[in-house]
C-alpha positions as a Markdown table, in Angstrom:
| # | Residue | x | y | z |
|---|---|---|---|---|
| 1 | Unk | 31.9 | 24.0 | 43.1 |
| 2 | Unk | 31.5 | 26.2 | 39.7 |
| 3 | Unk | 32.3 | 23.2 | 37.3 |
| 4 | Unk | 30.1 | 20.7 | 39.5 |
| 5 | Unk | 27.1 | 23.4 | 39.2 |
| 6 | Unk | 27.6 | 24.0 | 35.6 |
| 7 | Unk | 27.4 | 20.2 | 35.5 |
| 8 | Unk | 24.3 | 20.5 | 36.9 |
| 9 | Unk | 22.3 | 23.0 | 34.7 |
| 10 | Unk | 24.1 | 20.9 | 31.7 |
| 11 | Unk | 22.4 | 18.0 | 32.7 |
| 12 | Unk | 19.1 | 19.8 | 33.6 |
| 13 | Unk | 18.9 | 21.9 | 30.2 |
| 14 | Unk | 19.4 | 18.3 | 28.6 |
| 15 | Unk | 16.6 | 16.6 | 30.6 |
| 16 | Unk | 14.2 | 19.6 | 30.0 |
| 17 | Unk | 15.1 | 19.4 | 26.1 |
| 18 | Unk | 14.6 | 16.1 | 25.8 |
| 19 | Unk | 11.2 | 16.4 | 27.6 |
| 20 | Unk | 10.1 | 19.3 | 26.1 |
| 21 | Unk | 10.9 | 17.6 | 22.4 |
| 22 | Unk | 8.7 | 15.0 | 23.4 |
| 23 | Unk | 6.3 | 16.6 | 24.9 |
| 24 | Unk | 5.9 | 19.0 | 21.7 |
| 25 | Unk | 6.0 | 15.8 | 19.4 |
| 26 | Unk | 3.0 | 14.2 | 21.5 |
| 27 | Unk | 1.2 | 18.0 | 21.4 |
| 28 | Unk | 1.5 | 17.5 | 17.6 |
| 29 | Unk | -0.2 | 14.2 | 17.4 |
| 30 | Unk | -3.0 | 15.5 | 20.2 |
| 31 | Unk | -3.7 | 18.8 | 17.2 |
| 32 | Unk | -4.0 | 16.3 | 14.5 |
| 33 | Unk | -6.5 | 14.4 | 16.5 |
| 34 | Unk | -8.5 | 17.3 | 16.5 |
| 35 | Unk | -12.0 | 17.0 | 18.2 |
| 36 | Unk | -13.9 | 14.5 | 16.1 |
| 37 | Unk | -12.9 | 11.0 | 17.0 |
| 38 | Unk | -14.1 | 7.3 | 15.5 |
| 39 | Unk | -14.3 | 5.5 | 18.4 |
| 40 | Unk | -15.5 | 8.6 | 20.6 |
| 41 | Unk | -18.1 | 8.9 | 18.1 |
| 42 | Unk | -19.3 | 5.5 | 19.1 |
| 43 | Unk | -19.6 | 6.2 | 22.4 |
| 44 | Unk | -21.0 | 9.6 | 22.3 |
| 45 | Unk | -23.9 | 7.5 | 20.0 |
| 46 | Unk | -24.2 | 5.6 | 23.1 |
| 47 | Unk | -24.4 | 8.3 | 25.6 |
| 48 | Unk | -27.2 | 9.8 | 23.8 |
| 49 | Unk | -28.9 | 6.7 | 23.2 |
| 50 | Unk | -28.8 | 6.9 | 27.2 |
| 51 | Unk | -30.9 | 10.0 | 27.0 |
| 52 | Unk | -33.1 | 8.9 | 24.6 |
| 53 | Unk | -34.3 | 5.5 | 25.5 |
| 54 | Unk | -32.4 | 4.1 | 22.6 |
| 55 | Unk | -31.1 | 0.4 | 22.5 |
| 56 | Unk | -27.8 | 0.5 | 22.8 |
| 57 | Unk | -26.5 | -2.0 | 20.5 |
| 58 | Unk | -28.9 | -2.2 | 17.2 |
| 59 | Unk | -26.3 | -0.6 | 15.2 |
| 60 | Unk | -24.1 | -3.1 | 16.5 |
| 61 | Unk | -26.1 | -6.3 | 15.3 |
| 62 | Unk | -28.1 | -4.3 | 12.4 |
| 63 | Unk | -24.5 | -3.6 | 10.8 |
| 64 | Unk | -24.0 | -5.0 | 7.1 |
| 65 | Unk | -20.1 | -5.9 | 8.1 |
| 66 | Unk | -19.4 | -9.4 | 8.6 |
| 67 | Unk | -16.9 | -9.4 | 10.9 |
| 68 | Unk | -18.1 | -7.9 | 14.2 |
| 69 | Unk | -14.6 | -6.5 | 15.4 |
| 70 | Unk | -14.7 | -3.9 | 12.6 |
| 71 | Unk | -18.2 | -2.9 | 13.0 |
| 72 | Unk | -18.2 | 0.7 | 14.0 |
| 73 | Unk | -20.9 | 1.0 | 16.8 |
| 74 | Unk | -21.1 | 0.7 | 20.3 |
| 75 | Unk | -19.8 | -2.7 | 22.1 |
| 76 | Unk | -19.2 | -1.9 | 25.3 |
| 77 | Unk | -21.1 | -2.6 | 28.8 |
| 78 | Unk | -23.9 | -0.5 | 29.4 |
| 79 | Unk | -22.1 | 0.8 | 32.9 |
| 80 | Unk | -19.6 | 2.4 | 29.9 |
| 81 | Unk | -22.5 | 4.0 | 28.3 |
| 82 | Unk | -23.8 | 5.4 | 31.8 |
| 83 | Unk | -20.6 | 6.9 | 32.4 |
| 84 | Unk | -19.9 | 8.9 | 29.3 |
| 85 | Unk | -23.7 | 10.0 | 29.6 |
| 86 | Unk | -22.7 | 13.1 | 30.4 |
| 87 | Unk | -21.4 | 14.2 | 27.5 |
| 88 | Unk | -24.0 | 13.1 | 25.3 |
| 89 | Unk | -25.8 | 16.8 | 26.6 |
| 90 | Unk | -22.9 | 18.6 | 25.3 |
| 91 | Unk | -22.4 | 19.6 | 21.3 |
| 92 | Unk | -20.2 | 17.3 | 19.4 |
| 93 | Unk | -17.1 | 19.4 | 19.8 |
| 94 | Unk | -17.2 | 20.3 | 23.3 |
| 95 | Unk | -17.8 | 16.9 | 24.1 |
| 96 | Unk | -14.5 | 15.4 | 22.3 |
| 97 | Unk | -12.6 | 18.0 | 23.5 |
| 98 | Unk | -13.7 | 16.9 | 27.3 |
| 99 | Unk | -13.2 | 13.5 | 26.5 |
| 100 | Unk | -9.7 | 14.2 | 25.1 |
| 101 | Unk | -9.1 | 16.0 | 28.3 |
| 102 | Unk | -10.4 | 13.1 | 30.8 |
| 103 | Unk | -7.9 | 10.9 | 29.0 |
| 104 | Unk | -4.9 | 13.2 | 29.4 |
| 105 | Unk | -6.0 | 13.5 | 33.0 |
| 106 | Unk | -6.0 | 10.0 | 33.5 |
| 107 | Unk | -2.6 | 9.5 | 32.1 |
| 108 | Unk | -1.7 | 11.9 | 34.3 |
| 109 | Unk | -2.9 | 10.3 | 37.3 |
| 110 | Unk | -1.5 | 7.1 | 36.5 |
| 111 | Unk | 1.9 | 8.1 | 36.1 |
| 112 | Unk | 1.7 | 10.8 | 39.3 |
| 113 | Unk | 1.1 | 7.4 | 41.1 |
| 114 | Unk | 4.1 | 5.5 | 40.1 |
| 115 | Unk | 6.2 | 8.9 | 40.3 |
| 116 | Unk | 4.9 | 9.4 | 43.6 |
| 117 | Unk | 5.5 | 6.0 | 44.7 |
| 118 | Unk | 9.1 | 5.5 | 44.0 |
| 119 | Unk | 10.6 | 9.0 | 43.5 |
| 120 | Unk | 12.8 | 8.3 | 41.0 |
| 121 | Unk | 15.4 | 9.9 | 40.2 |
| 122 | Unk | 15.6 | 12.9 | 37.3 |
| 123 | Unk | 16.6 | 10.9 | 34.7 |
| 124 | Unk | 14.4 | 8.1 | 35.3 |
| 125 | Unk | 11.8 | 10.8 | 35.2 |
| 126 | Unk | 13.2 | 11.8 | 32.0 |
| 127 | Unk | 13.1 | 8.7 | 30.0 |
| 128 | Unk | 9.8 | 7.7 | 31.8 |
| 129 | Unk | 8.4 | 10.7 | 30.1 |
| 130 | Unk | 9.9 | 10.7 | 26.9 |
| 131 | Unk | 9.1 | 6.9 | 26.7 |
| 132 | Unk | 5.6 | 7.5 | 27.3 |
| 133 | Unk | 4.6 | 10.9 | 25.6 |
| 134 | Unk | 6.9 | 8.7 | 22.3 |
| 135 | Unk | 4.6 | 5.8 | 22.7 |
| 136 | Unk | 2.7 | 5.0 | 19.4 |
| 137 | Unk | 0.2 | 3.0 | 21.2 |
| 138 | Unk | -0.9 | 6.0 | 23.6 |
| 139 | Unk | -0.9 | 7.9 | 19.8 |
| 140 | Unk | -3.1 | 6.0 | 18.1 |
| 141 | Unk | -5.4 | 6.0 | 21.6 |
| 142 | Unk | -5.7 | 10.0 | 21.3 |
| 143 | Unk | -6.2 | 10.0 | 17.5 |
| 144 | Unk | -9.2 | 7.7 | 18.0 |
| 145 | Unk | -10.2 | 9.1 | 20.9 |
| 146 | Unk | -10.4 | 5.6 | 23.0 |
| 147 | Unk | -11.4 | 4.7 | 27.1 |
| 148 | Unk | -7.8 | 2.8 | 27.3 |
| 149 | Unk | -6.5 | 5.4 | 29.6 |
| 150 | Unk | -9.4 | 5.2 | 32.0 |
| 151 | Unk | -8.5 | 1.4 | 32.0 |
| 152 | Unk | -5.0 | 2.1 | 32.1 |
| 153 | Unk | -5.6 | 4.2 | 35.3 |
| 154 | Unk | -8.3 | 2.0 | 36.9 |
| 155 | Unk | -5.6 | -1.2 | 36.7 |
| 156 | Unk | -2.6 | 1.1 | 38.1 |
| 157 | Unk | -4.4 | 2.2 | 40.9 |
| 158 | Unk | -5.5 | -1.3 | 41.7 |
| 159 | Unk | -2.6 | -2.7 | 41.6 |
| 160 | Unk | -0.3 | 0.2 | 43.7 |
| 161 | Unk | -3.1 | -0.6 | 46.0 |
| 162 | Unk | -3.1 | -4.5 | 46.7 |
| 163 | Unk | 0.9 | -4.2 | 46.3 |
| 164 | Unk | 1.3 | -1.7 | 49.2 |
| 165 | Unk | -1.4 | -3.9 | 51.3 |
| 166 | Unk | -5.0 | -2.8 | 50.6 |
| 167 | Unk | -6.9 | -5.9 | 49.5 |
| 168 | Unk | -10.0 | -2.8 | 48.6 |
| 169 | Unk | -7.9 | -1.7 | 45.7 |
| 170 | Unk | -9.3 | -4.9 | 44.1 |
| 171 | Unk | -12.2 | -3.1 | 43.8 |
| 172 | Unk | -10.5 | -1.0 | 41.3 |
| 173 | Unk | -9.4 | -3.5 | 38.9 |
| 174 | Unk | -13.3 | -5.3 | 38.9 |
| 175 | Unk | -14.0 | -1.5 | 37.5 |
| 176 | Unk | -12.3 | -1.8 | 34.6 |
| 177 | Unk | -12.9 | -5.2 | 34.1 |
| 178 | Unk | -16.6 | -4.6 | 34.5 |
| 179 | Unk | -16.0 | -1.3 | 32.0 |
| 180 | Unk | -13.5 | -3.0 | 29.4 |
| 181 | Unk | -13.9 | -6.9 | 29.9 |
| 182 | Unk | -10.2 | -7.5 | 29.3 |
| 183 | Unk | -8.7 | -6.5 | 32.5 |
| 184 | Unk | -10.8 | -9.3 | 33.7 |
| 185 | Unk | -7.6 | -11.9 | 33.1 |
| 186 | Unk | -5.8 | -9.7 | 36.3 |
| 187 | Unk | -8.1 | -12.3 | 38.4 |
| 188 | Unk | -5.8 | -15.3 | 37.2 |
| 189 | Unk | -3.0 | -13.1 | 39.0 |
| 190 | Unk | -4.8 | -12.5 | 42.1 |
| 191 | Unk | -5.8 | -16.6 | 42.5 |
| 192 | Unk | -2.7 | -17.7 | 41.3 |
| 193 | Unk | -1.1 | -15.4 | 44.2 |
| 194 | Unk | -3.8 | -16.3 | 46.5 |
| 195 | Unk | -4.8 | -12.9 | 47.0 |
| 196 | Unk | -8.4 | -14.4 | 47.7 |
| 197 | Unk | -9.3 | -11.2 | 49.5 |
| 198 | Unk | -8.2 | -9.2 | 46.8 |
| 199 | Unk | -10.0 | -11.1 | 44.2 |
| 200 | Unk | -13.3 | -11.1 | 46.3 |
| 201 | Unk | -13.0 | -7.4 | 45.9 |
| 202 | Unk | -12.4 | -7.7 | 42.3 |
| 203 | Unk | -15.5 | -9.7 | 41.6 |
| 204 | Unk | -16.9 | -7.4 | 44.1 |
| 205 | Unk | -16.3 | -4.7 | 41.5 |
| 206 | Unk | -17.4 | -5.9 | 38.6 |
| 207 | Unk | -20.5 | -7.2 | 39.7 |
| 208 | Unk | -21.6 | -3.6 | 41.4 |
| 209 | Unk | -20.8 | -1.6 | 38.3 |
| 210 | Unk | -22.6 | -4.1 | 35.7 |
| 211 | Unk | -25.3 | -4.2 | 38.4 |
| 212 | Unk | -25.3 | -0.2 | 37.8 |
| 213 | Unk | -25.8 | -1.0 | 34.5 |
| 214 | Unk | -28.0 | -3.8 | 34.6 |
| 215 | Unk | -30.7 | -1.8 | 37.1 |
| 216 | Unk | -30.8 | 1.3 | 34.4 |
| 217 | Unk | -30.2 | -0.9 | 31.3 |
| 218 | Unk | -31.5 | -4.2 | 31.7 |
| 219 | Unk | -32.7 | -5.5 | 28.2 |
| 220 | Unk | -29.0 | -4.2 | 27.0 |
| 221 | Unk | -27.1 | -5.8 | 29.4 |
| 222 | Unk | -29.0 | -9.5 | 28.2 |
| 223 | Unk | -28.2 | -8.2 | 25.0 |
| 224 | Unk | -24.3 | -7.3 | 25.8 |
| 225 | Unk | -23.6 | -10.8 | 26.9 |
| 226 | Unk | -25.9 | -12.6 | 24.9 |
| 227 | Unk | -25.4 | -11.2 | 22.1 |
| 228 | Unk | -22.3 | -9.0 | 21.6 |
| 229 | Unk | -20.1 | -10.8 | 24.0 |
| 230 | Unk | -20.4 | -14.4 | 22.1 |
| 231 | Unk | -19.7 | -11.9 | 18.4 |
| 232 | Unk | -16.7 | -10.7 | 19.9 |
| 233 | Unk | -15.1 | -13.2 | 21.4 |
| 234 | Unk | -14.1 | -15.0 | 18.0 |
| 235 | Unk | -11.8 | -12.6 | 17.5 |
| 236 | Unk | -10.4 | -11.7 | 13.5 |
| 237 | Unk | -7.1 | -12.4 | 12.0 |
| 238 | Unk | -7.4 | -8.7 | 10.6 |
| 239 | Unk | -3.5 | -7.6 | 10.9 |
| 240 | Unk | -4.4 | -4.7 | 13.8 |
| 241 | Unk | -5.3 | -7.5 | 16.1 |
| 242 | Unk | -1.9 | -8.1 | 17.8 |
| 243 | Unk | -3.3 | -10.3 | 20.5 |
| 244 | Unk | -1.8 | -14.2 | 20.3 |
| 245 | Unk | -5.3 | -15.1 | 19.1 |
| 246 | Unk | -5.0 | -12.6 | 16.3 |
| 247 | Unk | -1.3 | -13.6 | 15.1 |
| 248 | Unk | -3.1 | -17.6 | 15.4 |
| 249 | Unk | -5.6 | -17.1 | 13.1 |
| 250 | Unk | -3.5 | -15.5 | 10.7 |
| 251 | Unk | -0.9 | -18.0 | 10.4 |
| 252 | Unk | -3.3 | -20.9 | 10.4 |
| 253 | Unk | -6.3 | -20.3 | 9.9 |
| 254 | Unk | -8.1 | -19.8 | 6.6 |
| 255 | Unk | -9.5 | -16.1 | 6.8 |
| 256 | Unk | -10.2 | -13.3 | 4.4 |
| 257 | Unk | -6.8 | -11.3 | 5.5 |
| 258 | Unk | -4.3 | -13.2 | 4.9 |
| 259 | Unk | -3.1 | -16.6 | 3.7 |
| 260 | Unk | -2.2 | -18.4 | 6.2 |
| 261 | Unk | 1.2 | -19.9 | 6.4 |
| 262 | Unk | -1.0 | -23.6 | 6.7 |
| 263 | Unk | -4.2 | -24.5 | 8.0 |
| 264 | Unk | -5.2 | -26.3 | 11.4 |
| 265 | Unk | -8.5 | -27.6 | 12.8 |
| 266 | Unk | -7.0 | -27.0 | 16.6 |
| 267 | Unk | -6.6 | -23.3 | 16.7 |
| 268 | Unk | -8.6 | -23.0 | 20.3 |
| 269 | Unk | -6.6 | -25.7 | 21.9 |
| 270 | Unk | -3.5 | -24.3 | 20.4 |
| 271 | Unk | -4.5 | -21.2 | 22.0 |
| 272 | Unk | -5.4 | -22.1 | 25.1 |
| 273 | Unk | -1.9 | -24.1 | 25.5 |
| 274 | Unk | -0.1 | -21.5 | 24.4 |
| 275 | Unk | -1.6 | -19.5 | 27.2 |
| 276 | Unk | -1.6 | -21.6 | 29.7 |
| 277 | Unk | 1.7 | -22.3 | 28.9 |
| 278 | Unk | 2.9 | -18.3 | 28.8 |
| 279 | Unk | 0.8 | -18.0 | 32.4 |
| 280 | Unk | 2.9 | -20.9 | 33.9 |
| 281 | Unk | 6.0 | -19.6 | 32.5 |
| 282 | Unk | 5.2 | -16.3 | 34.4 |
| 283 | Unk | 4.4 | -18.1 | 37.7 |
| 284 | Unk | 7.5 | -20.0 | 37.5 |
| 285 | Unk | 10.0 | -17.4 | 36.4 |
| 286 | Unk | 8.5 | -14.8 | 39.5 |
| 287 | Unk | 8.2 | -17.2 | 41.9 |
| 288 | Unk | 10.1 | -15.9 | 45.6 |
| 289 | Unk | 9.6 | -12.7 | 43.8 |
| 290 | Unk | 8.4 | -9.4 | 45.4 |
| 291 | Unk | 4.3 | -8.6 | 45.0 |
| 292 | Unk | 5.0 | -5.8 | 42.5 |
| 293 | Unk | 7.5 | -7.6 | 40.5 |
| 294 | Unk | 4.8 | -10.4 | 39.7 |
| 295 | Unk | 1.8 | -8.1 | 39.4 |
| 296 | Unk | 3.7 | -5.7 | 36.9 |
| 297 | Unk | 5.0 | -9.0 | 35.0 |
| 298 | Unk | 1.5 | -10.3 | 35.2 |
| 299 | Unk | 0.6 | -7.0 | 32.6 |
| 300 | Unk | 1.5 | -8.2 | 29.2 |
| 301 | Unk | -0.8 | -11.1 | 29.8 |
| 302 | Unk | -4.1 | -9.1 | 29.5 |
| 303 | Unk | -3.2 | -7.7 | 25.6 |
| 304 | Unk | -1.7 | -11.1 | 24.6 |
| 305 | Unk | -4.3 | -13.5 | 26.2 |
| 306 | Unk | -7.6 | -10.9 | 24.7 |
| 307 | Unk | -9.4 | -11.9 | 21.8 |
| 308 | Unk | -9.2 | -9.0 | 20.4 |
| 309 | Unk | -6.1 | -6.6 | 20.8 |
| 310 | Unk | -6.2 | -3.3 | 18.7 |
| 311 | Unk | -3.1 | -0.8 | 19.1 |
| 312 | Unk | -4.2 | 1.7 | 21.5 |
| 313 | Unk | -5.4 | -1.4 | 23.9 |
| 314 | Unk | -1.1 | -1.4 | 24.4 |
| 315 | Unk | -0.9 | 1.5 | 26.5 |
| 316 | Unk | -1.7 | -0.7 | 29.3 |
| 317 | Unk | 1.8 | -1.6 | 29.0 |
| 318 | Unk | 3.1 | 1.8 | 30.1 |
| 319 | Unk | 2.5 | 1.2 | 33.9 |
| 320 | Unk | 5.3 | -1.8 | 33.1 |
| 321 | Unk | 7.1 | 0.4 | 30.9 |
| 322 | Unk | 7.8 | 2.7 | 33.8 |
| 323 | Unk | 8.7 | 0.6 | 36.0 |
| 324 | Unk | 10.9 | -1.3 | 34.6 |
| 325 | Unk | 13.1 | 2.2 | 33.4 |
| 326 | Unk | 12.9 | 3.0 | 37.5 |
| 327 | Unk | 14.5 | -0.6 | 38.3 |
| 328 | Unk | 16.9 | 0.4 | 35.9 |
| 329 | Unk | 17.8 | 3.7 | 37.0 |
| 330 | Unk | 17.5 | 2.2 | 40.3 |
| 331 | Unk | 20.6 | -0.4 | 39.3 |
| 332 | Unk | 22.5 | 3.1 | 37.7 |
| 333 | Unk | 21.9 | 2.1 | 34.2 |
| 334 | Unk | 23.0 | -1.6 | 33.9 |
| 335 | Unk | 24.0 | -1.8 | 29.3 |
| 336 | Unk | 22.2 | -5.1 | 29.2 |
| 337 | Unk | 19.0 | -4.4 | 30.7 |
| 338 | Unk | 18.5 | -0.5 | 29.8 |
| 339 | Unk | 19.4 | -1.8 | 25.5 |
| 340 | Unk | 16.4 | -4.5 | 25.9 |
| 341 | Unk | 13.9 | -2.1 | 26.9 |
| 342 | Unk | 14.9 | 0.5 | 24.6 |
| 343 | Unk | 15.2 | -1.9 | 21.6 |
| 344 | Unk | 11.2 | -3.1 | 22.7 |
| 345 | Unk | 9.9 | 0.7 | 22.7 |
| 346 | Unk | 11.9 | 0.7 | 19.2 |
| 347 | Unk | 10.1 | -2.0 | 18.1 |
| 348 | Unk | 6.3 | -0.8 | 19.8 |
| 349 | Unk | 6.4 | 2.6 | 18.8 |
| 350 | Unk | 8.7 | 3.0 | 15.5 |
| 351 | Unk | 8.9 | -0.9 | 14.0 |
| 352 | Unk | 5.1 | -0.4 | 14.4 |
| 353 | Unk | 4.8 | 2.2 | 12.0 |
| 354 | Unk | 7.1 | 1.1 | 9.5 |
| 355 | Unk | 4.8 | 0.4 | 6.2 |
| 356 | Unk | 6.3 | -2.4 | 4.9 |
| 357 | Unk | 5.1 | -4.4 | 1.7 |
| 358 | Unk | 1.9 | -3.2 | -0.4 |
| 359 | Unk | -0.9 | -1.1 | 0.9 |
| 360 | Unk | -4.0 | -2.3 | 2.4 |
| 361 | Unk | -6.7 | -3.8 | -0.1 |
| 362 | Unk | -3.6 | -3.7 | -2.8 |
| 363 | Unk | -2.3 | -6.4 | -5.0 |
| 364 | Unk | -0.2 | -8.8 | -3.0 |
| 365 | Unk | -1.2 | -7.2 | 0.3 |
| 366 | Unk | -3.1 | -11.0 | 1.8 |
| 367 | Unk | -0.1 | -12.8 | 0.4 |
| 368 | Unk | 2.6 | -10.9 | 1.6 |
| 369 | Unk | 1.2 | -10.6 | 5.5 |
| 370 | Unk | 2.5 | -14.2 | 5.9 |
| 371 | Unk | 4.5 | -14.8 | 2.5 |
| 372 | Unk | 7.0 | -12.1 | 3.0 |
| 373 | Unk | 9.1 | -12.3 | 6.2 |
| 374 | Unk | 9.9 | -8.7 | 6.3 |
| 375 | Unk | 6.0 | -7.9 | 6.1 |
| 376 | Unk | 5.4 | -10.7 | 8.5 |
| 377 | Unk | 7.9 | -9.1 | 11.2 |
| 378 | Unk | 7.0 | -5.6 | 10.7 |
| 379 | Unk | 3.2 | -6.4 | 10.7 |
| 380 | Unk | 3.4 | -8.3 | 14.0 |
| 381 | Unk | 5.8 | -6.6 | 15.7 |
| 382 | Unk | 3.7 | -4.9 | 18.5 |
| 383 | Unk | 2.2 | -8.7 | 19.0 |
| 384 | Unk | 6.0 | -9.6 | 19.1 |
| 385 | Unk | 7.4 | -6.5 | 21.0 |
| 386 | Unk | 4.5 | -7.1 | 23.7 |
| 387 | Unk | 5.8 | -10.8 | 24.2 |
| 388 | Unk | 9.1 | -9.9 | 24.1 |
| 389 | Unk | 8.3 | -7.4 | 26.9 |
| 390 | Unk | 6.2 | -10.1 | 28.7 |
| 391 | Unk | 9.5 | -12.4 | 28.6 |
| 392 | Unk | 12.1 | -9.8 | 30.0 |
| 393 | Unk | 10.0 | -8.1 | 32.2 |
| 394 | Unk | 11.0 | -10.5 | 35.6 |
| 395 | Unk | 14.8 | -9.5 | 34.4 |
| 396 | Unk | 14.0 | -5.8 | 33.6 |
| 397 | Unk | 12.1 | -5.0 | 37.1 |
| 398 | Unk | 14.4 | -7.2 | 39.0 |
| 399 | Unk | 15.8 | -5.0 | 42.2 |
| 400 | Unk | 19.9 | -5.8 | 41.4 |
């Protein structure tokens, strides 16, 4: 019995330190985010706006920059705006340190969910947490102080819900499809499943919260689809956007950020082959499949098939991320299957950050983003580390 418990606090002293490693690494990154956030400031702007009577979006169109993507102002549904309201009657420092918290919370909530669900055991836990509090996407989300974890949360919740039977947890993804319009590609799965219940729900969702909106904000919410909507959806080829129609434009279209390795007139057919083509490959390769094995599969799809995918949009991958390591752990650790996923986080969360080739706005910098394959690989690589998780996700979550 001695050597077997010894064994035991071994193992648990070496889960704990791994944990706790991470957890102080992640604690690090939350300090140097401090309270002051870009992309909080933008929607503090908006929640005092809210107060004010302000329009919501004139620093949005007024702004000199010609690409709209990089603007940095307030392009979110006025329901978004409502919500953070709040804090726009709290001083600036109060009110990022609240928002910092209501994204930690969220992240906690999300993963309590899964954890809850599956009760995995301790060293699934283990590399669940180290995975996630390692995770340069969720890193990038603090230090800018984004909504993605609000998101995050809302599409988790939804989908534990419909999975386990409750066609009302729909209701949940139309939230943060109505709040961020991005999630609203989770429809595709619900039709393509015919989960028409769950989709009514969905819609359901979305149009009550932009109603919200629309009944306080009215002339903004004309303006948010007429207006910002149509800027947006264009996309940019600027090298953060690691959605497919990001890496497209880069590689053949003629754009201010790179030179393009040729130049096509048919970039939005392309596009909408390639993803009609990645969709069908997903229905095919999770057809017979279990509900949660296709809805969890289904995930990658929302960053690839957006417009516009930033970094921190990819925490929406950790509800995948976990579990896939719990189908793992759940198979005791098959080589194959637990080296793939490790080799993607290696490539989301330290290829990512790897600064290859010249500096931004330096000599050679356009010319090497395509011209140099190194620079090509390492600036792409959470566009191709989300695709490669899309592709190996059906094998990663199977159940044996």
């Amino acid at each position: 019995m001695a050597p077997a418990l010894t064994r035991i606090r071994l193992t648990f002293v070496l889960q704990a330190g791994l944990v706790g490693a991470a957890l102080a690494i992640y604690a690090i990154v939350l300090s140097q985010a401090g309270l002051a956030h870009q992309d909080f400031g933008a929607y503090l702007a908006a929640a005092r706006d809210i107060w004010s009577g302000q329009p919501l979006y004139a620093a949005f169109l007024h702004h000199p920059f010609p690409d709209p993507t990089l603007r940095p102002a307030y392009i979110y549904p006025p329901a978004f705006a409502l919500l953070v309201a709040p804090l726009g009657l709290l001083s600036d420092k109060i009110a990022g340190l609240t928002w910092l918290l209501i994204g930690q919370a969220a992240l906690g909530v999300a993963l309590a969910v899964i954890l809850r669900w599956w009760h995995p055991p301790p060293w699934a836990v283990t590399a669940v947490l180290c995975a996630t509090l390692t995770f340069y996407p969720l890193w990038v989300d603090a230090v800018q102080g984004q909504a993605n974890l609000l998101v995050m949360l809302l599409v988790t919740v939804g989908i534990a819900g419909i999975v386990q039977g409750k066609p009302r947890a729909g209701a949940a993804l139309g939230a943060a499809a109505a709040l961020k319009l991005t999630p609203a590609i989770l429809l595709v799965w619900l039709l393509l499943d015919r989960r028409f219940r769950e989709a009514a729900w969905m819609v359901a969702g979305i149009a009550a919260v932009t109603a919200t909106g629309a009944l306080v904000r009215f002339h903004d919410t004309l303006v948010f689809f007429g207006q910002v909507v149509p800027a947006l959806a264009s996309g940019t080829a600027y090298y953060a956007n690691q959605s497919l129609a990001g890496f497209l434009r880069r590689t053949l279209t003629a754009n201010p950020y790179t030179q393009p390795l040729t130049v096509i007139s048919w970039t939005w057919p392309l596009l909408a082959a390639v993803a009609m083509g990645l969709t069908s490959w997903w229905f095919w390769r999770t057809r017979g499949q279990s509900a949660l094995l296709r809805a969890a599969a289904f995930i990658p799809l929302i960053p690839l098939l957006s417009a516009v995918t930033w970094p921190h949009h990819l925490v929406i991958l950790l509800p995948l991320i976990w579990l896939s390591v719990i189908a793992i752990a759940q198979r005791e650790w098959p080589p194959a299957p637990t080296l793939v996923l490790a080799g993607v986080l290696v490539v989301l969360s330290v290829v990512s950050r790897w600064p290859a080739g010249p500096g931004f706005n330096t000599a050679g910098f356009r010319l090497a983003q395509t011209a140099d394959p190194l620079v090509f690989v390492f600036a792409n690589s959470l566009f191709f580390g989300t695709l490669i998780l899309f592709l190996v996700a059906p094998w990663l979550l199977r159940s044996r």
